[in-house]
C-alpha positions as CSV (number, residue, x, y, z in Angstrom):
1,X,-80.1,-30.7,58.1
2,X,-80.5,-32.7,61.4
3,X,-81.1,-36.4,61.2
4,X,-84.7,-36.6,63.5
5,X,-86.4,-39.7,63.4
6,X,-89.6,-40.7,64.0
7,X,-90.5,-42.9,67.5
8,X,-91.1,-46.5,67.5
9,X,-87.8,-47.9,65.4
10,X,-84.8,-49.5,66.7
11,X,-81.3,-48.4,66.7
12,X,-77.8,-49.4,67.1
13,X,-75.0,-46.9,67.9
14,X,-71.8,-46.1,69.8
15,X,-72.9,-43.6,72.3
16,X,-76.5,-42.6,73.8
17,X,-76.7,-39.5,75.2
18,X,-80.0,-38.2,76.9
19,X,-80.4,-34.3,76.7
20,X,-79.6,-32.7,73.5
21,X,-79.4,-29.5,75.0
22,X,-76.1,-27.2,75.2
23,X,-73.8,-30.1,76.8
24,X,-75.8,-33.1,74.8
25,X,-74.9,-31.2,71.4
26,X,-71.1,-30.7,72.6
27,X,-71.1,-34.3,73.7
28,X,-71.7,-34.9,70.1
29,X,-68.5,-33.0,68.9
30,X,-66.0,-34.4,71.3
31,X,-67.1,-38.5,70.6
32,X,-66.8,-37.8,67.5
33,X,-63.7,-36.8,67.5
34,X,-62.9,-40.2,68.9
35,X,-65.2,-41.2,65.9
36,X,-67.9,-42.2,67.9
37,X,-71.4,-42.3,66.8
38,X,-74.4,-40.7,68.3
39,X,-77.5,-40.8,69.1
40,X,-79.5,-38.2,71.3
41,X,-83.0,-38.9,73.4
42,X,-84.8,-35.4,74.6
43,X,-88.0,-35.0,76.0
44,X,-88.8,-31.5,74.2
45,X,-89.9,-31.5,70.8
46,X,-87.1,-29.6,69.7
47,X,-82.9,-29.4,69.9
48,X,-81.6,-27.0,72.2
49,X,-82.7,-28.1,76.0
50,X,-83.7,-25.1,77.8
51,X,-81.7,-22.8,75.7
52,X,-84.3,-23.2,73.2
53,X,-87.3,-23.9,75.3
54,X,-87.2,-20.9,77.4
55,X,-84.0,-18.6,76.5
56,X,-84.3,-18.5,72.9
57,X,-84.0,-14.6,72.4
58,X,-82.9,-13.6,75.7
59,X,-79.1,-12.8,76.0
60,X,-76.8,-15.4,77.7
61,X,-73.5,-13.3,78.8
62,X,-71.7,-16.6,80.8
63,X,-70.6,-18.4,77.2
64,X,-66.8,-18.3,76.0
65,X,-65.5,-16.2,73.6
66,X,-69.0,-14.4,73.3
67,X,-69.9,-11.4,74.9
68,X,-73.6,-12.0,74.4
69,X,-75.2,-14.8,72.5
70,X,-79.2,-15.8,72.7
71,X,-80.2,-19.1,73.5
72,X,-81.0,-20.1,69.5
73,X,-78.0,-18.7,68.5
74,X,-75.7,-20.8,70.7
75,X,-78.2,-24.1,69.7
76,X,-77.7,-23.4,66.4
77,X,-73.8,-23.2,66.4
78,X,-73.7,-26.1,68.6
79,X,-75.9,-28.3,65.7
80,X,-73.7,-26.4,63.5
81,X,-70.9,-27.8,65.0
82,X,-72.0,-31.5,65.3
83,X,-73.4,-31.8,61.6
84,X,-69.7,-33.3,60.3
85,X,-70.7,-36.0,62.6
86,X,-74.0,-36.5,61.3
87,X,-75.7,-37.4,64.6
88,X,-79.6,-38.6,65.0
89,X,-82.0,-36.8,67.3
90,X,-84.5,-38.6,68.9
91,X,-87.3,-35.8,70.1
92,X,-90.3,-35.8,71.7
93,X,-89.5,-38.8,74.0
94,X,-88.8,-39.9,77.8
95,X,-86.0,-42.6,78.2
96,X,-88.3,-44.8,80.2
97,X,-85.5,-47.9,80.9
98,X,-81.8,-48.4,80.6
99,X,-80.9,-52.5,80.7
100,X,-76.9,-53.2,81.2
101,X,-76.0,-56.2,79.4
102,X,-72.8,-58.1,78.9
103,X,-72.1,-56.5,75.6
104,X,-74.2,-53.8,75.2
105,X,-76.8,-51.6,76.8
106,X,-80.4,-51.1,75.5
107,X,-82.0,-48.0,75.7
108,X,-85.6,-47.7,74.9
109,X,-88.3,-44.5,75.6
110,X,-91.7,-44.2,76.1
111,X,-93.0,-43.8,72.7
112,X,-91.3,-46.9,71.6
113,X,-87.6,-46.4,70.4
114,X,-85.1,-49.2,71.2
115,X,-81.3,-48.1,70.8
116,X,-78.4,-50.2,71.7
117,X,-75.2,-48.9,72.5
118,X,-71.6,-49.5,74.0
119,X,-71.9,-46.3,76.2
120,X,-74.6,-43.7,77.8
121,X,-73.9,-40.2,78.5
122,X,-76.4,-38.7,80.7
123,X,-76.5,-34.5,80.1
124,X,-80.2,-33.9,81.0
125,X,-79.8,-30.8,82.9
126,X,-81.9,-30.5,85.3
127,X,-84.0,-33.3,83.5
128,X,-87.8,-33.0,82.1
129,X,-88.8,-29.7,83.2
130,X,-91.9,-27.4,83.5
131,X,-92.6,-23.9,84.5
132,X,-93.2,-22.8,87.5
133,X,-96.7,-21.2,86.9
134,X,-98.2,-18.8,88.9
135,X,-100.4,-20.3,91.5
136,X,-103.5,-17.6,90.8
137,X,-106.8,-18.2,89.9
138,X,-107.8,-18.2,86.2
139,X,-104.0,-17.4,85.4
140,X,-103.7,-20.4,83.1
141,X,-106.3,-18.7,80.8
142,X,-103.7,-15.6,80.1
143,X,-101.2,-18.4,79.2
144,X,-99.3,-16.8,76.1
145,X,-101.8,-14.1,76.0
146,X,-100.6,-11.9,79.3
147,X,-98.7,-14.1,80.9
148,X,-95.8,-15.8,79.8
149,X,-93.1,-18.3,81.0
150,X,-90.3,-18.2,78.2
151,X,-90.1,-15.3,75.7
152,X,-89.6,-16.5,72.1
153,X,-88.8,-13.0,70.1
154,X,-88.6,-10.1,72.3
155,X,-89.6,-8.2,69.8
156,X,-92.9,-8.8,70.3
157,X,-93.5,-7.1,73.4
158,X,-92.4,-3.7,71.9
159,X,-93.4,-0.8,73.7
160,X,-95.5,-3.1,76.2
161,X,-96.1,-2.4,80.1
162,X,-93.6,-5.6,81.2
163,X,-93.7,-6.8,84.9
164,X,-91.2,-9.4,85.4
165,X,-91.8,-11.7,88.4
166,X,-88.5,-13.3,89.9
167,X,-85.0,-12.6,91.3
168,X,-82.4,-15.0,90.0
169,X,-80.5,-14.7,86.7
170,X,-83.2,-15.0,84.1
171,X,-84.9,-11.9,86.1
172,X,-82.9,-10.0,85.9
173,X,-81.1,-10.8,82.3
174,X,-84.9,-10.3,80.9
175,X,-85.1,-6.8,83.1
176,X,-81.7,-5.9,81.3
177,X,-82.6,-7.4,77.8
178,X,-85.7,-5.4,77.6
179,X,-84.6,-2.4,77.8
180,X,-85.2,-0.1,74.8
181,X,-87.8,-2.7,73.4
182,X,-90.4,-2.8,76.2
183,X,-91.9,0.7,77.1
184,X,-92.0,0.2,80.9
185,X,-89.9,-2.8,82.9
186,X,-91.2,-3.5,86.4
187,X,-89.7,-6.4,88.5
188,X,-91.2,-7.7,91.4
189,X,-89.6,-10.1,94.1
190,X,-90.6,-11.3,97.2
191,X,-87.1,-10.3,99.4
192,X,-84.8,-7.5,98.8
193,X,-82.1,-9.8,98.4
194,X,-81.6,-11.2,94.6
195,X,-80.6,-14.9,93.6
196,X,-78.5,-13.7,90.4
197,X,-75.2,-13.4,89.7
198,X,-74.0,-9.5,91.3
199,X,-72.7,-7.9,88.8
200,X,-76.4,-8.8,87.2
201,X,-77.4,-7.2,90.5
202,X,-75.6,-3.9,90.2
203,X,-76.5,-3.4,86.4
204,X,-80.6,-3.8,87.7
205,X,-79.7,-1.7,90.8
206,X,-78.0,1.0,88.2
207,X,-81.0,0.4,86.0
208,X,-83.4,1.5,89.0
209,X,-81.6,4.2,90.5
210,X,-81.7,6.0,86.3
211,X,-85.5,5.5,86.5
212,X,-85.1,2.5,84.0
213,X,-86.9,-0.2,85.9
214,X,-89.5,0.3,88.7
């Protein structure tokens, strides 16, 4: 079970680390090795970074050792992995100032928290982030209805009508990861060149030229 906390207390521990997605969690593992305690500051109401925000059933192919994992799967190994070390999660909440002392360094977040610590590992990603919505009128009323921005179970858009707006790797991974499930895949970019990854490229291309994907 993961330690979260609530806001608004104060802390003392080895090492702060602000992210607790993918590279947070595996911070985790490696300072305790060292036996270093940890706690971990994330803006998202929930472990996992963007894994879990936006990837959690789509297929991740770039991991180790794993031909394909989703984006919960490799969260949950990864809190899996750090239990032994029994770290704290503090969810939710912005780190809002970082004050380096002579002996320590204070850490506190917008809803409150105070942590002090000997050392800060920064692994936010790309930091705080939000979709990039689509800039149409009356769109943000077919939020989650008919228009989505991360796809939780991709089961439930079995034998839908899918248009997937985009070119770079989650594109094209959700164009490849539908298939079978959705009843029609369309994907629609805005240059004939793609941003992914080519061999993502070529498996689309392959997908198109069958019929697969219009």
């Amino acid at each position: 079970m993961s330690n979260i906390v609530n806001p608004g207390s104060s802390h003392e521990t080895d090492v702060v680390i602000i992210g607790a997605g993918p590279c947070g969690l595996f911070q985790v593992f490696e300072l305790g090795l060292l036996d270093m305690k940890s706690h971990l500051i994330d803006n998202l109401d929930k472990i996992g970074g963007q894994c879990a925000e936006l990837y959690p059933d789509k297929n991740l192919y770039d991991i180790p050792s794993r031909p394909a994992i989703t984006g919960q799967e490799l969260t949950d190994d990864l809190i899996k992995q750090a239990e032994p070390f029994n770290p704290t999660y503090h969810l939710n909440q912005l780190t809002s100032k970082i004050e380096i002392n002579e002996n320590d360094i204070l850490l506190e977040t917008d809803k409150g928290t105070s942590i002090k610590c000997k050392s800060v590992v920064i692994a936010a990603g790309a930091g705080s982030f939000v979709p990039r919505k689509l800039p149409a009128e009356g769109a943000d009323q077919l939020e989650d209805k008919n228009i989505f921005y991360s796809v939780k179970k991709r089961t439930d858009f079995q034998d839908k009508n899918i248009l997937i707006i985009g070119g770079g790797d989650s594109a094209l991974d959700y164009v490849m990861g539908f298939q079978g499930i959705a009843k029609k895949v369309s994907l629609v970019h805005r240059r004939k060149e793609f941003k992914g990854v080519q061999d993502s490229v070529n498996k689309v291309m392959s997908l198109v030229d069958k019929g697969k994907v219009n």
